[in-house]
C-alpha atoms as a printed R data frame, in Angstrom:
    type eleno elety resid chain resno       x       y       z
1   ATOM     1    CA   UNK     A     1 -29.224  -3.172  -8.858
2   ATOM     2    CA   UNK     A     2 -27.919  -4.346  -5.440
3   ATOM     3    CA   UNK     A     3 -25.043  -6.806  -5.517
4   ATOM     4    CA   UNK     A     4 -26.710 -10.664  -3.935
5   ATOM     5    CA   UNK     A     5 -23.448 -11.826  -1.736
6   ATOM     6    CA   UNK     A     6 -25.417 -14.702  -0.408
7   ATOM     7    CA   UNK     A     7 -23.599 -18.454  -0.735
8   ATOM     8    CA   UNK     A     8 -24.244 -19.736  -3.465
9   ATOM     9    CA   UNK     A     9 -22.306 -21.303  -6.447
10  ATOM    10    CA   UNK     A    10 -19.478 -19.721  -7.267
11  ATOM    11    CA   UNK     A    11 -19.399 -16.614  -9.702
12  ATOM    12    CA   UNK     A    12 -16.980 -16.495 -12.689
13  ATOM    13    CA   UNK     A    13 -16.529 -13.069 -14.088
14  ATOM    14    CA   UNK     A    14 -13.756 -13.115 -17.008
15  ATOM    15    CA   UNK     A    15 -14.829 -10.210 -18.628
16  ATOM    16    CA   UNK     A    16 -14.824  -8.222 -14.864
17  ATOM    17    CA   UNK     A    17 -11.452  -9.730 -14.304
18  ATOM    18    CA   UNK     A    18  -9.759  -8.003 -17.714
19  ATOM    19    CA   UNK     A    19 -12.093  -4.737 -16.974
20  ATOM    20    CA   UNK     A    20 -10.388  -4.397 -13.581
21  ATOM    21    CA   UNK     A    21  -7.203  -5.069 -14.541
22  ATOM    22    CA   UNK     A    22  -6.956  -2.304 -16.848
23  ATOM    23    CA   UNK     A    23  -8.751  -0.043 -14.136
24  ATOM    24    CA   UNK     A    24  -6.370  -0.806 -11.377
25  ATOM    25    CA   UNK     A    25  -3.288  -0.273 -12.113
26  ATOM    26    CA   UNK     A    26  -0.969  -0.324  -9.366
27  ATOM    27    CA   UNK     A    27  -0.556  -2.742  -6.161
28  ATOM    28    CA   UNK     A    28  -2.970  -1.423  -3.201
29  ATOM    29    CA   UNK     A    29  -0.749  -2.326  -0.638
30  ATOM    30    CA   UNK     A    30   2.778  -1.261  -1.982
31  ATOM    31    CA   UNK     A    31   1.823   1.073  -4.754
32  ATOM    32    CA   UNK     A    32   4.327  -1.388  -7.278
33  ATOM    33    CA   UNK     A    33   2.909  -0.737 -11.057
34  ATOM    34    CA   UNK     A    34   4.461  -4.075 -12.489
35  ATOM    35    CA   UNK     A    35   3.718  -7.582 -12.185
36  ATOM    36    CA   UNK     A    36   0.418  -7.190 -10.690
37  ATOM    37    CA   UNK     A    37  -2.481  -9.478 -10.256
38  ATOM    38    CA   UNK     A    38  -5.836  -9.986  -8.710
39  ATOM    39    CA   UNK     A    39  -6.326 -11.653  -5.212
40  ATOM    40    CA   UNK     A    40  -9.305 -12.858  -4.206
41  ATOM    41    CA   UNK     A    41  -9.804 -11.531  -0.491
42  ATOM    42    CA   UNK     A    42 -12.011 -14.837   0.370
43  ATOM    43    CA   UNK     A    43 -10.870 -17.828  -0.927
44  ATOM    44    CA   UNK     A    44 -14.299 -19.968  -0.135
45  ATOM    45    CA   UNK     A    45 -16.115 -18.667  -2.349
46  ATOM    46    CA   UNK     A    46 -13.157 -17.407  -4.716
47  ATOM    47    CA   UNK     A    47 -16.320 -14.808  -6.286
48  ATOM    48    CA   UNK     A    48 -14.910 -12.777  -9.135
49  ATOM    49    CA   UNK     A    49 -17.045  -9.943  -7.952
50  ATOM    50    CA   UNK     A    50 -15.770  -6.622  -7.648
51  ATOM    51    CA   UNK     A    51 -15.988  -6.743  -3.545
52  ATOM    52    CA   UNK     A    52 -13.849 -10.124  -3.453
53  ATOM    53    CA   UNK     A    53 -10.756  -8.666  -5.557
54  ATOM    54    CA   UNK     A    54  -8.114  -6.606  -4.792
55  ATOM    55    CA   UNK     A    55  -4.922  -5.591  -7.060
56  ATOM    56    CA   UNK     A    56  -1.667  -6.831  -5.726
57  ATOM    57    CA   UNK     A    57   1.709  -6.910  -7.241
58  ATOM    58    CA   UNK     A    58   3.398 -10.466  -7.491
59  ATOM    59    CA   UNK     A    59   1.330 -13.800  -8.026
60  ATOM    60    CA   UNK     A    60   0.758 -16.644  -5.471
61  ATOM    61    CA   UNK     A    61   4.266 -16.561  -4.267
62  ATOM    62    CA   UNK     A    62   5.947 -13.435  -4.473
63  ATOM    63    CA   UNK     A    63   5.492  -9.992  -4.150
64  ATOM    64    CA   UNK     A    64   2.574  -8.890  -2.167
65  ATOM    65    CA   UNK     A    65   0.329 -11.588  -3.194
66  ATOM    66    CA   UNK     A    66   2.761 -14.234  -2.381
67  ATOM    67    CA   UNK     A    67   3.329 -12.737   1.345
68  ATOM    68    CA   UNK     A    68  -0.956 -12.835   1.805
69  ATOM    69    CA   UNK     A    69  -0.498 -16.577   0.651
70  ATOM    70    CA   UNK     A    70   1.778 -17.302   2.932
71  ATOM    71    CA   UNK     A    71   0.222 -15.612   5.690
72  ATOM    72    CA   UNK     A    72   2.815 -12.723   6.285
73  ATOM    73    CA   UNK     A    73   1.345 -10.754   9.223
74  ATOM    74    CA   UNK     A    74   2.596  -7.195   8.668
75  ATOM    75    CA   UNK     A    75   1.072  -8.127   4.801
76  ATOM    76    CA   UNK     A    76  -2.165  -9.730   5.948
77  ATOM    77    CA   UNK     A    77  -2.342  -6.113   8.250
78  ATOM    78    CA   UNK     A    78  -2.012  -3.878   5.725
79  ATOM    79    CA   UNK     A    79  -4.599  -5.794   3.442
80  ATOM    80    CA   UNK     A    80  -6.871  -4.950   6.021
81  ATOM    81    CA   UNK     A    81  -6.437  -1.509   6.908
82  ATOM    82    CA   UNK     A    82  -6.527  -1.011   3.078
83  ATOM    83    CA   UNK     A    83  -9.913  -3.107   3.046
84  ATOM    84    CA   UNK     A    84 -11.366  -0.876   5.907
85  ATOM    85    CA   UNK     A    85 -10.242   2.473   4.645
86  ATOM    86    CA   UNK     A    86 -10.527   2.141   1.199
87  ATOM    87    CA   UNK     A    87 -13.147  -0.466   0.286
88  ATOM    88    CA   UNK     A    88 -16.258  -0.293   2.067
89  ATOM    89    CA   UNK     A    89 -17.748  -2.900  -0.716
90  ATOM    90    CA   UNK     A    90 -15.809  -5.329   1.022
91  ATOM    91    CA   UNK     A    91 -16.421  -4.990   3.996
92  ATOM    92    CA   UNK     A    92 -20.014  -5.232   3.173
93  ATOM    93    CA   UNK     A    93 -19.260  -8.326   1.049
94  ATOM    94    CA   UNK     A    94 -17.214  -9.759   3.951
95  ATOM    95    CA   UNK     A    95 -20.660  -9.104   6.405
96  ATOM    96    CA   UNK     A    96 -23.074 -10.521   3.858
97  ATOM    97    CA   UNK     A    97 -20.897 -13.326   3.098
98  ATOM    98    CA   UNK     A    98 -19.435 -14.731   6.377
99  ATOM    99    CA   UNK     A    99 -21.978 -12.990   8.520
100 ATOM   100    CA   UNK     A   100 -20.951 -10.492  11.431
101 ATOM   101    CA   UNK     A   101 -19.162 -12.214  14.018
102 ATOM   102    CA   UNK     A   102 -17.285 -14.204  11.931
103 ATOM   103    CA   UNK     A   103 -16.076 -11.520   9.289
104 ATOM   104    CA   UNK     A   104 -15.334  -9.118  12.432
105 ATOM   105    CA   UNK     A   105 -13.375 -12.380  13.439
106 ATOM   106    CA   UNK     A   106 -11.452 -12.494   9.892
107 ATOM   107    CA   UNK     A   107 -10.238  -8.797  10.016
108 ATOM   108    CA   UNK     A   108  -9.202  -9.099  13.595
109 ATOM   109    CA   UNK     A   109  -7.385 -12.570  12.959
110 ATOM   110    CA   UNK     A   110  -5.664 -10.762   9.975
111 ATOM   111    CA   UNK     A   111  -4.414  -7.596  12.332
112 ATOM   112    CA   UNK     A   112  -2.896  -9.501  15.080
């Protein structure tokens, strides 16, 4: 069954959240196998789907998730090239959810 990334109200996954914690188990961006936690790649909606997560060591303001927080270019860059090379379910969540211009817009605001 095809994933609906339409707007709609938010989705709350708990039970996806523990399953993909135990299935990714190291930080995509840095490769760090401690203190990791899921970031949610789009904020508005903050979906707990699959698409919208990525594994990150750190919380909201250290390690790898705290530099995305805060905006960290060389960070926000690497998100992305992992996003386009590794995670083609994003990418397609990113077109479905934002549309095309404006997700093209959000990966080339993110790699400047």
């Amino acid at each position: 069954m095809a994933t609906d990334f339409k707007r709609g109200k938010r989705i709350r996954d708990k039970e996806l959240l523990r399953v993909l914690h135990g299935r990714w188990r190291s930080c995509a961006l840095c490769g760090r196998t401690d203190h990791l936690s899921l970031h949610h790649i789009l904020k508005h909606p903050r979906d707990d789907i699959e698409a919208n997560l990525v594994m990150v060591c750190g919380d909201g303001v250290q390690g790898c998730h705290g530099r995305i927080e805060a905006h960290h270019g060389p960070t926000e860059a690497a998100l992305v090239n992992y996003i386009l090379a590794e995670r083609s379910d994003t990418v397609l969540y990113l077109r479905m959810t934002l549309g095309l211009d404006a997700a093209a817009e959000w990966i080339q605001l993110r790699m400047s």
